[in-house]
C-alpha positions in Angstrom: 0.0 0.0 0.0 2.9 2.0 0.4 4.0 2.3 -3.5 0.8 4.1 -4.7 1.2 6.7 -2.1 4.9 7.2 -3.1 3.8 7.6 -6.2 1.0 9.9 -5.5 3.6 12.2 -3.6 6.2 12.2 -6.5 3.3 13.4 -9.1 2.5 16.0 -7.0 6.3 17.3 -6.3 6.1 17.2 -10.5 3.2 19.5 -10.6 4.3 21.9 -8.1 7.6 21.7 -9.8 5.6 22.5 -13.3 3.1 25.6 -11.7 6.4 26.6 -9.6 8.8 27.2 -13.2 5.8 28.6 -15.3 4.9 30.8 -12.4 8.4 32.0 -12.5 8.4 32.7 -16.1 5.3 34.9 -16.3 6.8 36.8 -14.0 9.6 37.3 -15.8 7.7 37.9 -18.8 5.9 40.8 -17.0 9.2 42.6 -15.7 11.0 42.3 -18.9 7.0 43.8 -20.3 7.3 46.3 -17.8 10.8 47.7 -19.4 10.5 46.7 -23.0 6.9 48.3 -23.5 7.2 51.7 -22.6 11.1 51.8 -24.0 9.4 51.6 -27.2 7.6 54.7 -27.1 10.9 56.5 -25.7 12.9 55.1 -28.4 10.0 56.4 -31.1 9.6 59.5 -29.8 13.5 60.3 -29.6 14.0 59.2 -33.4 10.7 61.3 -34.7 12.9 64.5 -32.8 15.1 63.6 -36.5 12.3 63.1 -38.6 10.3 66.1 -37.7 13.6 68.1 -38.5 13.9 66.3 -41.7 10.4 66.9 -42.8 10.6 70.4 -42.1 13.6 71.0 -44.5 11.9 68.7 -47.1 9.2 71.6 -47.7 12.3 74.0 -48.3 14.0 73.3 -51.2 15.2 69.9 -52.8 18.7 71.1 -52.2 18.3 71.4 -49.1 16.6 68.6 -48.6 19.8 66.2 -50.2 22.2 68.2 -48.3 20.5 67.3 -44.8 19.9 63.7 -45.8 23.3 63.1 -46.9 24.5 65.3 -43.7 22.3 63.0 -41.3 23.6 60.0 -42.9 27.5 61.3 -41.9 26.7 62.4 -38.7 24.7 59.3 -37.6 28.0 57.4 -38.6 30.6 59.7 -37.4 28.8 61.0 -34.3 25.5 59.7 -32.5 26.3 55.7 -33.7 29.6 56.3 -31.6 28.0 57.5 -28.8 25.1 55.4 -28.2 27.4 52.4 -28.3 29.9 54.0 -25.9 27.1 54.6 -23.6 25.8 51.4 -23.8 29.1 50.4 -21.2 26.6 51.7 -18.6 24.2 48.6 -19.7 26.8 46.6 -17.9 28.3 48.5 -14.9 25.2 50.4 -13.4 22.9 47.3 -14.2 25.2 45.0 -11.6 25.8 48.0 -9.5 22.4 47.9 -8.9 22.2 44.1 -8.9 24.9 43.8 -6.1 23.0 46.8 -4.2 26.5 48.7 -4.6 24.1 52.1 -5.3 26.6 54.4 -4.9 28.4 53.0 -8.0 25.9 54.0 -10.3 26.3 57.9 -9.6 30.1 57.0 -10.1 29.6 55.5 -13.1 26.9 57.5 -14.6 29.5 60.9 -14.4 32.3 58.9 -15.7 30.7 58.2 -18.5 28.9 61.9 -19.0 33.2 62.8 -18.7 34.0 60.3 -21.4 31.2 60.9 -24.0 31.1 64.4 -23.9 35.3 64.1 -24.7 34.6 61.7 -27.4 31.8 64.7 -28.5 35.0 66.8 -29.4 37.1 65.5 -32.1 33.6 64.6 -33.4 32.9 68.1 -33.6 36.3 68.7 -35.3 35.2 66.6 -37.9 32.0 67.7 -38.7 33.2 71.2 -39.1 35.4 69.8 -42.0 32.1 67.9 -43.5 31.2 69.9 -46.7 35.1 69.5 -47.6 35.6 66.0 -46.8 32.2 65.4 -49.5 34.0 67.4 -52.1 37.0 65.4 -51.7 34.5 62.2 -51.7 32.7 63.9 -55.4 30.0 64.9 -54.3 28.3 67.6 -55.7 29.7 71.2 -54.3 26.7 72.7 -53.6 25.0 69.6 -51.8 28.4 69.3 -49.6 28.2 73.3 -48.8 24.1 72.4 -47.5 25.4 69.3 -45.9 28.0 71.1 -44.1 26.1 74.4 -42.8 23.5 71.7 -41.2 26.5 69.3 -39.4 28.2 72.5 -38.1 24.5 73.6 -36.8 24.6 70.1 -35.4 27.8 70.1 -33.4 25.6 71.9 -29.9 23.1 68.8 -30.3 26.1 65.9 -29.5 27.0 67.8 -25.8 22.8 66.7 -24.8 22.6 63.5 -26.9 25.9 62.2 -25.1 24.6 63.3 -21.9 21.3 62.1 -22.3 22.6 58.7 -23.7 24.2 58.2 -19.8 20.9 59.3 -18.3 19.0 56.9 -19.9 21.2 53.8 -19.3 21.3 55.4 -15.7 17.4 55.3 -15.5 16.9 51.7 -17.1 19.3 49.9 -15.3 16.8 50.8 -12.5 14.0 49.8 -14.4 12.7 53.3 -14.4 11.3 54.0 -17.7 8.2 56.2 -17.0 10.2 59.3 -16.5 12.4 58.9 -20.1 8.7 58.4 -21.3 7.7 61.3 -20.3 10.6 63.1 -20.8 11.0 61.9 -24.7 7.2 62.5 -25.4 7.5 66.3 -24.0 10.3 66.7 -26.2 8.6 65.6 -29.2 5.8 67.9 -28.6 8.6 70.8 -27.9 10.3 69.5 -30.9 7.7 70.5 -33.4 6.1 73.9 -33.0 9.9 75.2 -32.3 11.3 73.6 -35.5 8.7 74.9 -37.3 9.2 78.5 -36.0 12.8 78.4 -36.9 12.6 76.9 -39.9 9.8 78.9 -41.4 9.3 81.4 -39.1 12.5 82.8 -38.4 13.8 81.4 -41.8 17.1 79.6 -40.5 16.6 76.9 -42.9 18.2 73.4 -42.5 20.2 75.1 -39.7 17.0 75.9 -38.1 16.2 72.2 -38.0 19.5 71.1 -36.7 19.0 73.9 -34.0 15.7 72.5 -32.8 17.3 69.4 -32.4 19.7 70.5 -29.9 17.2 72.6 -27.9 15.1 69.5 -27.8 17.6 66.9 -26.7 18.7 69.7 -24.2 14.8 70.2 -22.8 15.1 66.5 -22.3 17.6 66.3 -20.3 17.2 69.1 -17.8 13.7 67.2 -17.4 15.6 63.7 -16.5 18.0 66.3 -14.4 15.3 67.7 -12.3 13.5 64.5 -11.8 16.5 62.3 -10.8 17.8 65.1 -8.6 14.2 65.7 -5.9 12.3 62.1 -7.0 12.4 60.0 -3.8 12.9 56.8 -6.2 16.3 57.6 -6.3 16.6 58.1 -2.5 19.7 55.6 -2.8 21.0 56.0 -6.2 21.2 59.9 -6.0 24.0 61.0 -8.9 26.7 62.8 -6.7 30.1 63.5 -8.5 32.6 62.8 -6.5 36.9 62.2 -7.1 36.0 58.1 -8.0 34.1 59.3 -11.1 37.1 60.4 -12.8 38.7 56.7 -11.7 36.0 54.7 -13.3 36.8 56.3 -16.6 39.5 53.7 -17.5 37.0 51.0 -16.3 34.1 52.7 -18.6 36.3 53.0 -21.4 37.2 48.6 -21.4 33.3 48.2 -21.8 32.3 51.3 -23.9 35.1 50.5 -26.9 34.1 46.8 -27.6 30.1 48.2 -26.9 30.5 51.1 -29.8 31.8 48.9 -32.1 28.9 46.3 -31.6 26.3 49.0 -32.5 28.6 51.0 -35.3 29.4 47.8 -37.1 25.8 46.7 -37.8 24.8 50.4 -38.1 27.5 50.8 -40.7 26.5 48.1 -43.0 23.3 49.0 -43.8 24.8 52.4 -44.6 27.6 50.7 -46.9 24.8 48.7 -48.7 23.1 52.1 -49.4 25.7 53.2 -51.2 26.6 50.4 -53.2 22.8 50.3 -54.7 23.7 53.3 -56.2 26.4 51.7 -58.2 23.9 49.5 -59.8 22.9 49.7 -63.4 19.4 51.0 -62.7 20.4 53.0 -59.4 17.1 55.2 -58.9 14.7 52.1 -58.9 17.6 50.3 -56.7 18.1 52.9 -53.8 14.0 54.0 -54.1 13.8 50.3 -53.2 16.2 49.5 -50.6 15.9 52.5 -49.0 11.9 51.5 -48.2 13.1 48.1 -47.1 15.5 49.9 -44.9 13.0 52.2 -43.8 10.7 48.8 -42.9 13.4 47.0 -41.3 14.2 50.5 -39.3 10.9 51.5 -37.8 10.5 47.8 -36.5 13.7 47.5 -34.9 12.9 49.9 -32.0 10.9 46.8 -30.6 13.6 44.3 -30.6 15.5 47.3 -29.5 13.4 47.9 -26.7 12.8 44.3 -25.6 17.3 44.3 -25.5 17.7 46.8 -23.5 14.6 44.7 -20.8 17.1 41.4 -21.7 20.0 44.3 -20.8 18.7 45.2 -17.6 17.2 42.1 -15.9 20.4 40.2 -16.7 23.0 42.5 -15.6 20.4 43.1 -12.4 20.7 39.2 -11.4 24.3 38.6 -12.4 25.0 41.2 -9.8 23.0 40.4 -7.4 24.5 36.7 -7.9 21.8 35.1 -9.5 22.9 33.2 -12.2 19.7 30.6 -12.7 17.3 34.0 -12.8 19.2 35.4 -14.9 19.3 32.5 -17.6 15.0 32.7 -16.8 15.6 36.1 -18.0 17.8 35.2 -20.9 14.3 32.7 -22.1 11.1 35.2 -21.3 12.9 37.8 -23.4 13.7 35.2 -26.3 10.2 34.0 -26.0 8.7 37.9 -26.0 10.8 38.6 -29.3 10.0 35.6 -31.3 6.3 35.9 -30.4 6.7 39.5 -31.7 8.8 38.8 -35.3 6.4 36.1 -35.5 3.2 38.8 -35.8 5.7 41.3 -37.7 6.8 39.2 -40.4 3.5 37.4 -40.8 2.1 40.6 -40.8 4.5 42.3 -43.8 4.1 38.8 -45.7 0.9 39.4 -45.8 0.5 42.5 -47.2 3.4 42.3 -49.6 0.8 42.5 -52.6 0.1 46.2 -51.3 3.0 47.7 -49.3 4.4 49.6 -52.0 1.6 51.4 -53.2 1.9 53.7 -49.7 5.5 54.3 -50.8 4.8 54.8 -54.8 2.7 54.6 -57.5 5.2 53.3 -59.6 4.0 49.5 -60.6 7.7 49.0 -61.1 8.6 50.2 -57.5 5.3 48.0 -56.3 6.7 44.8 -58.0 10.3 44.8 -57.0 9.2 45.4 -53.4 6.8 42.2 -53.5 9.7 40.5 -55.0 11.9 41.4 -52.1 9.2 41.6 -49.3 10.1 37.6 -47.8 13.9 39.1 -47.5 13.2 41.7 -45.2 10.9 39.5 -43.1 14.2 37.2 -42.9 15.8 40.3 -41.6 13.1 41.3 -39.3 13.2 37.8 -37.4 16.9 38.1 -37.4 16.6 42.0 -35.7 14.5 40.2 -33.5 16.9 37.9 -32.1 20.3 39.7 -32.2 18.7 42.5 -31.1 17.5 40.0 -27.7 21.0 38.6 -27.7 23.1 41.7 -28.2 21.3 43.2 -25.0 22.0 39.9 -23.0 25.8 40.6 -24.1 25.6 43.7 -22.6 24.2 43.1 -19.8 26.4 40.0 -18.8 29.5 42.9 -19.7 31.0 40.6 -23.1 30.7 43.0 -25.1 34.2 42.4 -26.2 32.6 38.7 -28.3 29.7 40.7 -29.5 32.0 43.3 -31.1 34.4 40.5 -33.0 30.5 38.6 -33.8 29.3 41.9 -35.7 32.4 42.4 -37.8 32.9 39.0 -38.7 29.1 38.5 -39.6 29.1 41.5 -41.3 32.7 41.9 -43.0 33.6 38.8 -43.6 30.2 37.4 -44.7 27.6 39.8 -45.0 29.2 42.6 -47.4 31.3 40.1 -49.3 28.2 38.0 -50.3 26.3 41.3 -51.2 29.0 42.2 -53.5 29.4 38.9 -55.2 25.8 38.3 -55.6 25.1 42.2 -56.6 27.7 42.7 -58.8 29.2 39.5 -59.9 26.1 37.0 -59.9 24.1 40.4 -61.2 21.6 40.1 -59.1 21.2 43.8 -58.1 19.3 45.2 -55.1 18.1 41.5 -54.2 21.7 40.2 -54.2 22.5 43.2 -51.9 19.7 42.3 -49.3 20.5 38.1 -49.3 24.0 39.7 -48.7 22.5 41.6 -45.8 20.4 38.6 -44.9 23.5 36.3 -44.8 25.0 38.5 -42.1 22.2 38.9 -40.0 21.7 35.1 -40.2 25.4 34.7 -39.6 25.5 37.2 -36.1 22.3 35.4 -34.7 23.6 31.9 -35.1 26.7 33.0 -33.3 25.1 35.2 -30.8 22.8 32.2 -30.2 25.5 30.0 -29.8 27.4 31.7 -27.3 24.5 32.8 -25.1 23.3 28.8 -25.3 26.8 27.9 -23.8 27.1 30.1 -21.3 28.2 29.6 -17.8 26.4 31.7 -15.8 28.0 31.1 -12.9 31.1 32.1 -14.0 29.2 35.4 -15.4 27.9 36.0 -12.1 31.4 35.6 -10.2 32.9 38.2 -13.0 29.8 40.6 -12.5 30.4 40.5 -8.7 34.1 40.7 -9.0 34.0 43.7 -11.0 31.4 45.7 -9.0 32.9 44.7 -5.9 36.5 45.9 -7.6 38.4 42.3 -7.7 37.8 39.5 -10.2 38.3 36.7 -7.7 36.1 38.4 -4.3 33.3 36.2 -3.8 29.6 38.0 -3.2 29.2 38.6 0.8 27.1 35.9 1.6 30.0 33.1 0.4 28.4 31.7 -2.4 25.8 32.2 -5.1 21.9 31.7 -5.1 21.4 28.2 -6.5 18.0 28.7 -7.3 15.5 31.7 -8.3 14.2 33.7 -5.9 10.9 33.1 -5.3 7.9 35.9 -5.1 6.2 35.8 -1.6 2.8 34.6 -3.6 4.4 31.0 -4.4 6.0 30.4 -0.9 2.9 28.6 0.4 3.1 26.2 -3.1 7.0 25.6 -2.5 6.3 24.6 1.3 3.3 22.2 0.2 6.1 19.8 -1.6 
């Protein structure tokens, strides 16, 4: 009589065990919503700050108009891609700061890197000065480079508040606080507009006008995310303070924010690259109309696989801090299973319109056509977005950013742009060679991202998160050794104590 009770007790353990682990991941699933969701509509709003400007010049004059595109292209290159990588450094040291309850650190950190960006802002600026003669020297056309150039110099005061608020930001999510950046970033968008227009039209500065509003608009929002972080009581315990240690972390900031930059400029660069070569085509104006749609597709979905990164960024480098290896691998699956649920919808979604998405771009059957033709290739790329996108933020939040930066230029240098050019030039293939060239390295940084992630000791992450908060790469966390298990919410304690 014994055996069926034995029995009857190990199928219970089993379903507790079940209700326990799904329990766990809906929970996860709602912090990782509770960061990714509203990071969407911050990340929107900051990039329509660009597109208002650039829709403003585009009722000017059509030379004005090429000169800002082409300048924006530059400048995103040269200038903000840099930054927002570099600031991404924080990803990793604030987010296990605040993990390891080290709260101090992240004002330390935060300043350090406001030091280090807004230093990086000034050879950027020396550069950009230069712009309309560095496009003449490149052939472009003198009086596009001369509108390209007045807009970049008008641009130079808009790096100091980007670079700043870049720090902010990172400061504010590795807390999980996004409501204020929302707010912040939607007030700045409404500021955004009504001044652009008054300076553009109104007080007829031009494209220089545009740029101008830019500046005063990232500036707005940041003496917003100022005032908040400085009288909010949230940040009762991780009040930014400067203090002498901010100017040591530096060198520390600098080993993360190298490797992070070049992870974001590599991928960012490519698909600038790839631009330019469907220009060199033999029918270049169908080509770039074309490609520059696709990229406009693949673009304005990204933010979400963005946003959902930067949850993946935050609740990982939170747990490996706090020395929580197994919850941070629960974190690592709830944000895989959030973005593949979501390029699932998206894709499905473009697929299925692919019959009609050109005609809101053109009227041009020709245009209409070739973007059918192309349409399953940038739903490839939207699935892949999806997943490096996941997996770049869990590389920045576990602090390897130094694998994700030799991923992205292999992917992308040695696969990616090689295949475009064989297929696009050699094979003749034109703009559809150019994107199964850009498909081939998107599929080539997932698989390895994927691959690294899946083998990943997590233990060992957590030791070298604690070790470098804690300012040695051997101290062990303060209770002796690591959490074995998840912690559990209060809710479930009753279900655990039943087994």
């Amino acid at each position: 009589m014994e055996v069926p009770l034995l029995t009857e007790e190990k199928l219970h353990r089993k379903r507790v065990l079940v209700v326990l682990t799904w329990d766990l991941f809906v929970t996860e699933l709602k912090r990782v919503s509770y960061i990714a969701v509203p990071m969407v509509v911050v990340t929107v709003s900051q990039h329509l700050v660009r597109v208002v400007s650039m829709m403003m010049v585009g009722h000017l004059s059509e030379l004005q108009l090429s000169g800002t595109s082409i300048a924006t292209s530059i400048t995103n290159v040269t200038g903000f891609s840099l930054l927002f990588g570099m600031a991404s450094a924080l990803e990793t040291l604030c987010g296990q700061a605040y993990g390891a309850e080290l709260y101090h650190k992240l004002g330390i950190y935060t300043y350090g890197a406001i030091i280090s960006l807004i230093l990086a802002c000034l050879p950027i600026s020396i550069l950009w000065i230069f712009m309309d003669k560095l496009l003449v020297l490149m052939g472009q056309d003198h009086s596009i480079s001369a509108e390209a150039g007045k807009y970049a110099i008008w641009l130079i005061p808009t790096l100091f508040p980007y670079a700043i608020l870049q720090a902010l930001m990172r400061y504010l999510q590795t807390q999980s606080l996004i409501t204020p950046m929302l707010y912040s970033s939607v007030a700045a968008l409404l500021f955004h507009v009504p001044v652009c227009w008054a300076l553009v039209f109104y007080f007829k500065l031009g494209n220089a006008g545009a740029a101008l509003a830019i500046g005063l608009s990232y500036w707005l929002n940041v003496v917003i995310l100022f005032v908040y972080v400085k009288y909010a009581a949230a940040f009762e315990k991780t009040r930014l303070s400067f203090s002498k240690d901010s100017m040591s972390s530096i060198g520390e900031f600098f080993k993360l924010a190298v490797p992070s930059s070049v992870m974001v400029c590599v991928e960012w660069w490519t698909y600038e690259i790839v631009v330019l070569l469907s220009g060199l085509l033999p029918n270049p104006q169908l080509e770039t109309s074309v490609l520059s749609i696709c990229l406009l597709i693949a673009s304005l979905h990204y933010f979400v696989p963005f946003s959902v990164g930067a949850a993946a960024s935050t609740r990982v480098s939170n747990e490996l801090g706090a020395g929580n290896p197994e919850a941070a691998k629960l974190a690592v699956w709830a944000v895989i299973g959030i973005s593949m649920a979501e390029v699932i919808i998206a894709s499905g979604v473009l697929f299925g319109c692919r019959n009609i998405l050109g005609y809101a771009f053109s009227n041009e059957k020709e245009v209409v056509g070739y973007l059918k033709n192309v349409s399953p290739l940038v739903c490839l790329v939207l699935v892949m977005d999806g997943i490096q996108a996941v997996l770049s933020g869990v590389a920045r939040g576990s602090g390897w950013q130094h694998i994700g930066a030799y991923v992205n230029i292999g992917a992308f240098y040695l696969v990616g742009i090689p295949v475009a050019l064989v297929l696009g030039f050699v094979l003749h293939l034109g703009g559809t060679g150019l994107w199964i060239g850009l498909n081939a390295g998107s599929v080539t940084q997932s698989l390895l991202l994927g691959l690294i992630t899946s083998f990943t000791n997590w233990e060992k992450q957590a030791i070298t998160a604690r070790g470098r908060v804690f300012d040695s790469a051997s101290l062990p966390p303060p209770d002796g050794e690591f959490s074995k298990s998840i912690p559990l919410p209060e809710s479930m304690t009753p279900l655990l104590n039943s087994v």
